[in-house]
Gaussian input, Z-matrix of N, CA and C with variables (Angstrom, degrees):
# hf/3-21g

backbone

0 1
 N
 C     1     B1
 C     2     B2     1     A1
 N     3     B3     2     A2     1     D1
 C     4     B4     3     A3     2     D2
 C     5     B5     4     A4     3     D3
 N     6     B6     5     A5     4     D4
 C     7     B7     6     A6     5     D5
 C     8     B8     7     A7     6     D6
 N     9     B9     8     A8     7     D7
 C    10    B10     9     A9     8     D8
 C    11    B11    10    A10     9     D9
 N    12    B12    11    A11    10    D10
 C    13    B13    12    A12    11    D11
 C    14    B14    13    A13    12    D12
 N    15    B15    14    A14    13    D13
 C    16    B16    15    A15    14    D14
 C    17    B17    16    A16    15    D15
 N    18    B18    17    A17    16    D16
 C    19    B19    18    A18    17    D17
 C    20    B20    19    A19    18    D18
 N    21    B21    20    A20    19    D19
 C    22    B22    21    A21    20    D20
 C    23    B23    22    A22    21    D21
 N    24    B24    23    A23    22    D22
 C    25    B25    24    A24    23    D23
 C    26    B26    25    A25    24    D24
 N    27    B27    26    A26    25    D25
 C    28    B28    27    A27    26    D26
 C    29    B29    28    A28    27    D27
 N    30    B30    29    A29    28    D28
 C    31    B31    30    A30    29    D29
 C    32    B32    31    A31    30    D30
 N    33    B33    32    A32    31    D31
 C    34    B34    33    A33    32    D32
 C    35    B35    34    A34    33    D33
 N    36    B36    35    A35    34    D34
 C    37    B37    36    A36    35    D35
 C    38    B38    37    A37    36    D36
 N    39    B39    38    A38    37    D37
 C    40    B40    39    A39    38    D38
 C    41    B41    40    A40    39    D39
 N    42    B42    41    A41    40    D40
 C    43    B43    42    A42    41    D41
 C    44    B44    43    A43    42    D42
 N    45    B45    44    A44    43    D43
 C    46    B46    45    A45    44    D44
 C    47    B47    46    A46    45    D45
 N    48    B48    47    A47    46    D46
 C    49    B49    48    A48    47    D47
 C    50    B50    49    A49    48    D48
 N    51    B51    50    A50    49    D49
 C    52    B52    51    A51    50    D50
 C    53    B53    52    A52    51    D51
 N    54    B54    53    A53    52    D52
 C    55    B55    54    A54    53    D53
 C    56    B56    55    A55    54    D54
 N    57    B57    56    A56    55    D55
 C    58    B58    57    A57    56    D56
 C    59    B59    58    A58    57    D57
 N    60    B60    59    A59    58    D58
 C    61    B61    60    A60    59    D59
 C    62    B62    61    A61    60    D60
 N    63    B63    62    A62    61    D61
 C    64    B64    63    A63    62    D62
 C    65    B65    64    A64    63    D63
 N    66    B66    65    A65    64    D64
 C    67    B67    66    A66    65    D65
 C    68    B68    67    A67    66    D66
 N    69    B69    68    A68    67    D67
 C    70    B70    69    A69    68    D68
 C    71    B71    70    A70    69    D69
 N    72    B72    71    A71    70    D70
 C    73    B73    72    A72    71    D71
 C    74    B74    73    A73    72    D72
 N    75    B75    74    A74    73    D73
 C    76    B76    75    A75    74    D74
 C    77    B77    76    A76    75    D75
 N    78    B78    77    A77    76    D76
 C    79    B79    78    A78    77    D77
 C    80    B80    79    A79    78    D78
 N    81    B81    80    A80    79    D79
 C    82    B82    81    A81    80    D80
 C    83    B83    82    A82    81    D81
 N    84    B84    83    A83    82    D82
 C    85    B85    84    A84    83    D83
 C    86    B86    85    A85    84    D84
 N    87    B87    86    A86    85    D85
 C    88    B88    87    A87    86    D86
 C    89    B89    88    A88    87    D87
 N    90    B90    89    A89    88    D88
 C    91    B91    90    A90    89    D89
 C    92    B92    91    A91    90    D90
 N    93    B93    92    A92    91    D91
 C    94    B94    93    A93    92    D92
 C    95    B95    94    A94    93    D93
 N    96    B96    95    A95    94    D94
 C    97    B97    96    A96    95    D95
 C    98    B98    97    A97    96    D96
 N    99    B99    98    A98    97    D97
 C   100   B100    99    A99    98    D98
 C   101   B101   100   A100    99    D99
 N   102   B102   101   A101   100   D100
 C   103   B103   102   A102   101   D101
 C   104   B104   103   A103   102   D102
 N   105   B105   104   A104   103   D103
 C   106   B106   105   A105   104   D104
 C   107   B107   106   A106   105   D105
 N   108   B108   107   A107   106   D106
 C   109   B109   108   A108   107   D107
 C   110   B110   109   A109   108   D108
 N   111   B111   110   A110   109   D109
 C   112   B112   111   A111   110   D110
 C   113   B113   112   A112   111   D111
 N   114   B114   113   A113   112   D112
 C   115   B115   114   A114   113   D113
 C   116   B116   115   A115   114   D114
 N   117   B117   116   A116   115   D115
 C   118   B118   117   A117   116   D116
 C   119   B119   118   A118   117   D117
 N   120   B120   119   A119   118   D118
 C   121   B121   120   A120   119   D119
 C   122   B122   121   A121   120   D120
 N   123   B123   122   A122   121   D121
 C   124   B124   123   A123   122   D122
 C   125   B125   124   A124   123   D123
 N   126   B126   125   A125   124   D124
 C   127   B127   126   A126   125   D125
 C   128   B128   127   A127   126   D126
 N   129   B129   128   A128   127   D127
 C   130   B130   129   A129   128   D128
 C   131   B131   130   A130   129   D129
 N   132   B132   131   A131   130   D130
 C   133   B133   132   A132   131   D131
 C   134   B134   133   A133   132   D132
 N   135   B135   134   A134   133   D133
 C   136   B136   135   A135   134   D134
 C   137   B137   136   A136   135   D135
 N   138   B138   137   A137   136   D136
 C   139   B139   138   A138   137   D137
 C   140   B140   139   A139   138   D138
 N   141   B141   140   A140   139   D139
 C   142   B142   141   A141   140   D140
 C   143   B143   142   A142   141   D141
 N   144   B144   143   A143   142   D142
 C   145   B145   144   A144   143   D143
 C   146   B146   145   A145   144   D144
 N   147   B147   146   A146   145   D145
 C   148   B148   147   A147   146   D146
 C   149   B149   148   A148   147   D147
 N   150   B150   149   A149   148   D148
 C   151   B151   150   A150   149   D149
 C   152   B152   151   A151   150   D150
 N   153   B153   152   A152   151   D151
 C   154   B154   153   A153   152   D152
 C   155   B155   154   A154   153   D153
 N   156   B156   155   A155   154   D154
 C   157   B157   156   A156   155   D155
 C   158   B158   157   A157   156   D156
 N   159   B159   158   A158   157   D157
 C   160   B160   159   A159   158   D158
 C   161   B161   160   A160   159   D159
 N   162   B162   161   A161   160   D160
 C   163   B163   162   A162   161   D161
 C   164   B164   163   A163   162   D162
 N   165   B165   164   A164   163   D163
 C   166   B166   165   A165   164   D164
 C   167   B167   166   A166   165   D165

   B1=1.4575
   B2=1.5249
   B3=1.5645
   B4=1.5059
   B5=1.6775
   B6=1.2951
   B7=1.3269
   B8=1.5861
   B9=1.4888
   B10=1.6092
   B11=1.4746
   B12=1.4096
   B13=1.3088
   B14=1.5026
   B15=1.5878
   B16=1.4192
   B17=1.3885
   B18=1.4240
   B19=1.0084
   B20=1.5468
   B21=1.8386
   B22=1.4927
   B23=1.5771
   B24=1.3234
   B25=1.5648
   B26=1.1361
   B27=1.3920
   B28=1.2809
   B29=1.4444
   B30=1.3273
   B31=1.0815
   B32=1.2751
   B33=1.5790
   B34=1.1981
   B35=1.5369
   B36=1.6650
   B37=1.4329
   B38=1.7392
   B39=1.4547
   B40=2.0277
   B41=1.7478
   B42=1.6748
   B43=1.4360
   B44=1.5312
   B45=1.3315
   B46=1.3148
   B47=1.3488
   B48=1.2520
   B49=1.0718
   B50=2.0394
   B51=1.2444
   B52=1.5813
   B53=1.8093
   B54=1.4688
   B55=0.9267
   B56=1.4644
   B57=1.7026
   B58=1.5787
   B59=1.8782
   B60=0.7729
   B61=1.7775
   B62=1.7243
   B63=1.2116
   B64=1.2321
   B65=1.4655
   B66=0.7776
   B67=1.7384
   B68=1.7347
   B69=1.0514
   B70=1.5538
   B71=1.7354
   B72=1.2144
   B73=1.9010
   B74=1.2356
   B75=1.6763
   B76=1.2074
   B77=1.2873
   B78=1.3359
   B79=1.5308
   B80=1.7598
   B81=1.0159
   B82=1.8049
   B83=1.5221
   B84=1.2430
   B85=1.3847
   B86=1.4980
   B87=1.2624
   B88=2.0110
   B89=1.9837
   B90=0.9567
   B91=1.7059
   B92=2.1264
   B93=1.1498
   B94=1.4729
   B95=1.8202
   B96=0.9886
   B97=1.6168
   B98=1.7663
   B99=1.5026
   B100=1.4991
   B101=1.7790
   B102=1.3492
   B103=1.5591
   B104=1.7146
   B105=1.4465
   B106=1.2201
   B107=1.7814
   B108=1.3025
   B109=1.7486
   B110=1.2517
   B111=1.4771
   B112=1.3826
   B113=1.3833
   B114=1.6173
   B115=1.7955
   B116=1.0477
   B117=1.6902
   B118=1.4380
   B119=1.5585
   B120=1.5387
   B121=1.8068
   B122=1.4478
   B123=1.2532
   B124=1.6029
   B125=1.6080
   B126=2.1840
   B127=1.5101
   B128=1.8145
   B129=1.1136
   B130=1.0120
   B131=1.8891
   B132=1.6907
   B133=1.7809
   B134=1.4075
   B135=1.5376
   B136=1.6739
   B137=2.0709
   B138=1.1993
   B139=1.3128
   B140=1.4761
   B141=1.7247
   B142=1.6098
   B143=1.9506
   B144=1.2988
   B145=1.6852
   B146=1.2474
   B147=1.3507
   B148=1.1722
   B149=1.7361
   B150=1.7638
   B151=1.4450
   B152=1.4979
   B153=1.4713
   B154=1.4190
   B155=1.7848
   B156=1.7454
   B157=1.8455
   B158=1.3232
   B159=1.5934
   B160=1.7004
   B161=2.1014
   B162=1.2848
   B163=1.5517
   B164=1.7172
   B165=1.4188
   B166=2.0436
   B167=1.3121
   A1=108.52
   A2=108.32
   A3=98.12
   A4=94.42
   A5=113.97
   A6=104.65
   A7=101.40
   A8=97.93
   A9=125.06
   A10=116.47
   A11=130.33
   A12=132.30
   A13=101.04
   A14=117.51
   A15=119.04
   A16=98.89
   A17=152.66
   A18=135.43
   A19=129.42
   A20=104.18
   A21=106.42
   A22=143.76
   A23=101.07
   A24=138.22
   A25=113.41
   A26=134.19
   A27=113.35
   A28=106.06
   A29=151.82
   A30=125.34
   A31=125.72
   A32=143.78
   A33=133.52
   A34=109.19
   A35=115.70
   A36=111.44
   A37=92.40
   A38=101.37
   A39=91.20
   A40=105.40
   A41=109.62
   A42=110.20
   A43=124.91
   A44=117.08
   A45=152.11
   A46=128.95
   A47=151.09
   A48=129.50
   A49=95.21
   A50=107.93
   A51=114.00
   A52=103.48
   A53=102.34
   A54=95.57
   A55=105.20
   A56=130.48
   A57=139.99
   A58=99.79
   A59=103.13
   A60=95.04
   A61=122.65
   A62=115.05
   A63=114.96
   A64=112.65
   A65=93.74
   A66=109.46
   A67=105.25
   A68=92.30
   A69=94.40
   A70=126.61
   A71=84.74
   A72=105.36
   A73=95.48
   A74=138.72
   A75=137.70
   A76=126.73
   A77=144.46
   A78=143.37
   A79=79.75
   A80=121.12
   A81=112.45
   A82=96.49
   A83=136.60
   A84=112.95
   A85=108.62
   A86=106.63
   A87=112.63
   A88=88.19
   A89=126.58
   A90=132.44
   A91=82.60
   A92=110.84
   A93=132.76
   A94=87.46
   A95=116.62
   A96=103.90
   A97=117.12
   A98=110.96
   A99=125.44
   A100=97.21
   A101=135.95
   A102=123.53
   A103=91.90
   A104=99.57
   A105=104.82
   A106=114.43
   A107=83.43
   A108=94.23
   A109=140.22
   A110=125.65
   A111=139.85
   A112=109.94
   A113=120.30
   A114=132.47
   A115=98.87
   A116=105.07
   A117=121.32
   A118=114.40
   A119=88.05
   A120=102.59
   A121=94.33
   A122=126.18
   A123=132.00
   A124=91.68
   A125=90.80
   A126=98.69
   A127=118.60
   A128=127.78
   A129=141.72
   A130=108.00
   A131=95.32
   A132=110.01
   A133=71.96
   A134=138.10
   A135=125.55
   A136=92.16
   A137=116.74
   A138=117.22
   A139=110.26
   A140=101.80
   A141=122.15
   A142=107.86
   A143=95.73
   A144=103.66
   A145=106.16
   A146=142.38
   A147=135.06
   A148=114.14
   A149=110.34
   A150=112.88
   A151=110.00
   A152=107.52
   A153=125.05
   A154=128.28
   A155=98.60
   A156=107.12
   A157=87.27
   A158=88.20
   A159=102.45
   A160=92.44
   A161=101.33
   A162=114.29
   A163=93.19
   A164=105.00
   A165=99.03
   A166=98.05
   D1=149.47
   D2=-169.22
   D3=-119.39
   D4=171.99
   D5=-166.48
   D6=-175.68
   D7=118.84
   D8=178.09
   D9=-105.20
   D10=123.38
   D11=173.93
   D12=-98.07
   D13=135.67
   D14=-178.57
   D15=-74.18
   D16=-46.53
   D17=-169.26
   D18=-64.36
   D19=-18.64
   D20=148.34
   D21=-39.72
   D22=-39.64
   D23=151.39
   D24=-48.78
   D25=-17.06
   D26=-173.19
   D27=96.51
   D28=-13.79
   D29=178.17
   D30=-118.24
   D31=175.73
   D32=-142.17
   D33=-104.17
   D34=54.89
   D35=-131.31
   D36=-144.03
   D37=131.41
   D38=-172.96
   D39=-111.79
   D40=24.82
   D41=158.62
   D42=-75.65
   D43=127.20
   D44=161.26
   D45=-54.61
   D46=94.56
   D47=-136.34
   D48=-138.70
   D49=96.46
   D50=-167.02
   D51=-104.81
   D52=144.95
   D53=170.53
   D54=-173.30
   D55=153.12
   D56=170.27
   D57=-36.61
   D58=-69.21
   D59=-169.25
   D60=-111.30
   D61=-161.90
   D62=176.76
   D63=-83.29
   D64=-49.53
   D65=-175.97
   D66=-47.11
   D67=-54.85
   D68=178.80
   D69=-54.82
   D70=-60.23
   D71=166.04
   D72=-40.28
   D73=-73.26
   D74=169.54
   D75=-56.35
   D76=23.80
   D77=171.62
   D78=-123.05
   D79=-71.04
   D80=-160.28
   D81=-69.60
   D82=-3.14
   D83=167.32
   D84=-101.73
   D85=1.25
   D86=173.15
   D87=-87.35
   D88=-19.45
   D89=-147.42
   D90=-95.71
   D91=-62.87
   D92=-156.79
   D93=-78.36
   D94=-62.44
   D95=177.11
   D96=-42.41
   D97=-59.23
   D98=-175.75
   D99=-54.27
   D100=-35.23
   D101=-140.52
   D102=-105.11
   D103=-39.18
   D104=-163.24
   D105=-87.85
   D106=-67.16
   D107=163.83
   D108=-77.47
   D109=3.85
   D110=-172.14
   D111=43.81
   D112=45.86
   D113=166.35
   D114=-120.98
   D115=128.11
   D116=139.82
   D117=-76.87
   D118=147.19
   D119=-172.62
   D120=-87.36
   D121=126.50
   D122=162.14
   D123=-95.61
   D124=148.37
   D125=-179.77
   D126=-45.58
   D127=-28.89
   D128=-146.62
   D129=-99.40
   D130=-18.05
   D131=178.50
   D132=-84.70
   D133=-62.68
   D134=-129.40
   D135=-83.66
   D136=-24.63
   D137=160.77
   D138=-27.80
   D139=-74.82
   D140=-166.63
   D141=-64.91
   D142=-29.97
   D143=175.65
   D144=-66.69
   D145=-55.27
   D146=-163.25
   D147=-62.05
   D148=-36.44
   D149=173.82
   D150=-40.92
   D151=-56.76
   D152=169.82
   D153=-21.46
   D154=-49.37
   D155=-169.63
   D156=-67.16
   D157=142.07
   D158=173.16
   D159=-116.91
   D160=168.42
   D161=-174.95
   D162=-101.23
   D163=138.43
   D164=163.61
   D165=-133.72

């Protein structure tokens, strides 16, 4: 399972963001950035996001 904390990101935010692959972790955290935080992910944020996914 892969697993992104939004506040890793930089923001002031205690959503969790789990998922089977990378890709995924990275589409619902491009989904959870846009709804919640009013950011679009540029290729180059989802670059720096992926350093971020940790494995559990």
């Amino acid at each position: 399972m892969k697993t992104l904390h939004c506040a890793d990101a930089g923001f002031d935010c205690k959503a969790v963001i789990q998922a089977d692959t990378e890709e995924e972790v990275l589409n619902q955290a491009a989904e959870h950035a846009k709804t919640v935080h009013n950011v679009s992910v540029t290729p180059e944020m989802a670059e720096q996001i992926k350093t971020l996914i940790k494995e559990v």
